[in-house]
C-alpha positions in Angstrom: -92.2 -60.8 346.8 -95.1 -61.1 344.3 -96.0 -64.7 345.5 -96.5 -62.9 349.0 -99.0 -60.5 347.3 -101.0 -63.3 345.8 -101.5 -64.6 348.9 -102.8 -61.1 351.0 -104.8 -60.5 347.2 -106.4 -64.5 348.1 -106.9 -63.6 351.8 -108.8 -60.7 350.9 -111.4 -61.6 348.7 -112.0 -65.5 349.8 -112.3 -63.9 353.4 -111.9 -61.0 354.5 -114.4 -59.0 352.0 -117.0 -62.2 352.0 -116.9 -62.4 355.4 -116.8 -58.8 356.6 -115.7 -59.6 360.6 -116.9 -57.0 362.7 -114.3 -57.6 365.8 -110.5 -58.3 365.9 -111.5 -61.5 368.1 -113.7 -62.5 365.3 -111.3 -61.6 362.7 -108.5 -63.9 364.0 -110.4 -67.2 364.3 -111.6 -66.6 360.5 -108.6 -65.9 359.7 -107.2 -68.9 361.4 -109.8 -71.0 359.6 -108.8 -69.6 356.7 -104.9 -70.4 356.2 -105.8 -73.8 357.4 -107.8 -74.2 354.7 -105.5 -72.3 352.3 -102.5 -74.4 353.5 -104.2 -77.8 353.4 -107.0 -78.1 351.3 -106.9 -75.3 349.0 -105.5 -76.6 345.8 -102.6 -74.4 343.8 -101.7 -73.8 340.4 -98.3 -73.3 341.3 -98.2 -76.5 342.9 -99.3 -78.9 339.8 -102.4 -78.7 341.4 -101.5 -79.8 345.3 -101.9 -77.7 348.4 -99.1 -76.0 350.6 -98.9 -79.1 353.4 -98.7 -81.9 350.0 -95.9 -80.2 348.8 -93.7 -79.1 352.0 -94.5 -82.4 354.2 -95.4 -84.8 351.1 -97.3 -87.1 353.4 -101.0 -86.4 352.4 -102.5 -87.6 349.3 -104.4 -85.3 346.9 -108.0 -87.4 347.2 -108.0 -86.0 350.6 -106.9 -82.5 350.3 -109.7 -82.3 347.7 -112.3 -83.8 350.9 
């Protein structure tokens, strides 16, 4: 449950607050950028320092993540 909070607390103030969006249309395609970025380029703590996509499909390297 709290690892779910971390991520809406992330969302929120590396997007939505920065970003502001000011339609739902808008909104969505940020918001798509954003767990893209989150899940495959965003490093994590929890992770030894890897990103969501390293750890679940452990294909990508982390030189390339960090890109």
């Amino acid at each position: 449950m709290f690892k779910g909070l971390r991520l809406w607390k992330s969302v929120k103030y590396e997007d939505i607050y920065l970003k502001a969006y000011s339609s739902m249309t808008e909104a969505k395609s940020g918001l798509a950028s954003y767990f893209k970025f989150y899940n495959e380029k965003r490093w994590h703590n929890n992770f030894d320092r890897k990103t969501p996509a390293m750890v679940y499909f452990g294909t990508q390297s982390q030189k390339r993540a960090a890109a």
